[in-house]
N, C-alpha and C positions, 0 to 999 in steps of 0.2 A: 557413556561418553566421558564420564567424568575420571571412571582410572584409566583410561585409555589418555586422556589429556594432563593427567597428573603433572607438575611441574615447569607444563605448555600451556597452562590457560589462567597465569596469573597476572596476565599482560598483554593487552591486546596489540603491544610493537612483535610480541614471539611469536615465532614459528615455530609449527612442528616437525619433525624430520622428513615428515611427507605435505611437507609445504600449507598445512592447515594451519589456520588462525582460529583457537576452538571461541576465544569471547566474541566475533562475530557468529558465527553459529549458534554461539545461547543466542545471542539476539536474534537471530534467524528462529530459533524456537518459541520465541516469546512470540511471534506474527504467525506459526504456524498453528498452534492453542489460539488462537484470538478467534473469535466471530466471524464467518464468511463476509468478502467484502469482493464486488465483482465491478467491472467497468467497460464500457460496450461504447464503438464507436460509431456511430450511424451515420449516412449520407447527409443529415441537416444538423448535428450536434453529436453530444457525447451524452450518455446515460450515467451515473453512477450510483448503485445500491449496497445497505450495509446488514450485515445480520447483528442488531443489538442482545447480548446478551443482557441477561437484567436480573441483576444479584439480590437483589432486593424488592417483596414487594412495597417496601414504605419509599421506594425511591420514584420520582416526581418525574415524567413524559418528559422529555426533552429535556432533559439534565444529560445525560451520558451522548451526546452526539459526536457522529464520529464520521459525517459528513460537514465540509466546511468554506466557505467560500476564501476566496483569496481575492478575486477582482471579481468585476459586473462581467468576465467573459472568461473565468477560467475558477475552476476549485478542488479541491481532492477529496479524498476519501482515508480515512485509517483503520490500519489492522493493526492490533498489537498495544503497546503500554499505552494508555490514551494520554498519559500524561507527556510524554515522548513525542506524541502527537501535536500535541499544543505547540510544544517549543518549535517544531516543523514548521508548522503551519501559519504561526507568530513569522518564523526567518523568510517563511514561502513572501508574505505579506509584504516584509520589509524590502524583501528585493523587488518588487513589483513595484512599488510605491518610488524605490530611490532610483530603477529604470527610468520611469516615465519622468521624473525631476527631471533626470539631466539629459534625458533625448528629445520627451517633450512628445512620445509616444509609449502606447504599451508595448507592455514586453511580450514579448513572443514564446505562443506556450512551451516550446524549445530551448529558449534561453534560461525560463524561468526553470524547467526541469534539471538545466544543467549547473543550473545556479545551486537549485535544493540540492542535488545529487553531491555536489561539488562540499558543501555542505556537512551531509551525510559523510560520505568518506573523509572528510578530516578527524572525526571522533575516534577513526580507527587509526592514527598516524602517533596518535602520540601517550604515553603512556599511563600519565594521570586524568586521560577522557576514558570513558565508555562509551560502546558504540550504541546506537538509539535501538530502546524494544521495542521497533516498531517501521512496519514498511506503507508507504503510502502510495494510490493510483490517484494522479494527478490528470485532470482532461480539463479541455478551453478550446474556444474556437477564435481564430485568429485569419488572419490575411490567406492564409494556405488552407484553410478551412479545418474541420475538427480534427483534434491532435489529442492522444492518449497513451502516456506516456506511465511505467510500476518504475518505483524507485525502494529497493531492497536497502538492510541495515548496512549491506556492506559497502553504498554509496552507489553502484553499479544501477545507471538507467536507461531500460530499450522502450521503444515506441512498439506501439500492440494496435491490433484491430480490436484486439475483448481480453483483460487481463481477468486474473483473480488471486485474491489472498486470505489465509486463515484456513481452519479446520476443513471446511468443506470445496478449497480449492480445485482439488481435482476434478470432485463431479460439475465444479461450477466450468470449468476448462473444457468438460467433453459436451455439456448443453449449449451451450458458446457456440464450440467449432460445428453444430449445427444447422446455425444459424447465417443467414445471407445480409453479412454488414452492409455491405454497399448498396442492398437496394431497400434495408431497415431504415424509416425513419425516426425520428427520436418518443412520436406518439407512441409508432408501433412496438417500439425498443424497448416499452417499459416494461419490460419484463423481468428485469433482478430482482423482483422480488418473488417470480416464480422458480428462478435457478438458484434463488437463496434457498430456498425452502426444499429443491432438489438436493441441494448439494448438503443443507441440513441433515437428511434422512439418509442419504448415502455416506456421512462422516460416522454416523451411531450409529450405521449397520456394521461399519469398518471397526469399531471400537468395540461393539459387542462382539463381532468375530474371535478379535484378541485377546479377548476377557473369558472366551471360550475354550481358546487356546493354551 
C-alpha cells in the first residue's frame, strides 16, 4: 500500500487520483489487527464482547479494557489503538453529559453516535490531525428501545442488528447472521464470547493459510 500511496499519504486533506485517502485506511488497518470486538442487539438490550489481547504476562486483569461505559444506559466497545479509544470515549462522555445540561434529558443513543461520528470525521478534514486508530461499537437503550450503532476511523456511522471489528470480523459477521436478533434476549445473547473465540480460530487459520502461501 505504501508505494502504491507514495506522495498520497502524507496528508490526510490528499486524495489520490482514484479518489482514496490512504491515512484513513492505515487507520482502518490499525482496527483491522486489533482483537475481535463484536456487538449484538437483542429484543431487551444490547450485548457487547471484546477479544483482549494480552502482551504481557506481568500485566494486571483489568488494566487493558476495551469495553467502557458512557452513561447508566448506553457504552461502547473498542477495536484498535486503545489509546485512540480513551479520547473517544472521554468525547462519547462529554457530549452525553453537556446533552442532558441543557435539555434536561439524555441523550438519545442516535444523537450521541452522530455526535461521536461527527467527531471522528473531523480528524480527517484537516491537515495537522490524524485520523483515530481506532473504530468503536457503540449500543444503549433508550426511548426507541436498543440501538447499536459501528462508528469506523473514517467518521462514517450505520446502525446494525450485530456488528464486528478486528482480526476476526468476518467469522464473527457469519456467526451473527445466524443468529435470530429479534427473538434473542440479552441473557440468551451472551454469547460473544463464544463468536470471539470462533472468529479467533477462523483469523489464525486465515493467517496460517498465507504464511503457507
Amino acid at each position: 500500500m505504501s508505494s502504491i500511496g507514495t506522495g498520497y499519504d502524507l496528508s490526510v486533506t490528499t486524495f489520490s487520483p482514484d479518489g482514496r485517502v490512504f491515512q484513513v485506511e492505515y487507520a482502518t488497518k490499525a482496527v483491522d489487527n486489533s482483537g475481535t470486538v463484536v456487538g449484538i442487539k437483542c429484543k431487551d438490550g444490547i450485548v457487547l464482547g471484546v477479544e483482549k489481547l494480552v502482551t504481557s504476562k506481568m500485566m494486571l486483569e483489568g488494566s487493558n479494557r476495551r469495553i467502557h461505559s458512557v452513561h447508566w444506559y448506553s457504552g461502547l466497545a473498542v477495536a484498535g489503538l486503545a489509546a485512540d479509544g480513551r479520547q473517544i470515549v472521554s468525547r462519547a462522555k462529554s457530549e452525553a453529559a453537556s446533552y442532558e445540561k441543557v435539555y434536561g434529558e439524555p441523550i438519545s443513543v442516535k444523537e450521541l453516535a452522530d455526535r461521536v461520528a461527527s467527531y471522528v470525521h473531523l480528524c480527517t478534514l484537516y491537515w495537522w490531525l490524524r485520523p483515530f486508530g481506532c473504530g468503536v461499537i457503540l449500543g444503549g437503550y433508550d426511548r426507541d428501545g436498543p440501538q447499536l450503532y459501528m462508528i469506523e476511523p473514517s467518521g462514517v456511522s450505520y446502525k446494525y442488528f450485530g456488528a464486528a471489528l478486528g482480526k476476526g470480523r468476518q467469522a464473527a459477521k457469519t456467526e451473527i447472521e445466524k443468529l435470530k436478533l429479534s427473538e434473542l434476549t440479552c441473557r440468551e445473547g451472551i454469547v460473544p464470547a463464544d463468536l470471539l473465540e470462533q472468529a479467533k480460530v477462523a483469523a489464525q487459520a486465515a493467517l496460517e493459510e498465507m504464511d503457507a502461501d
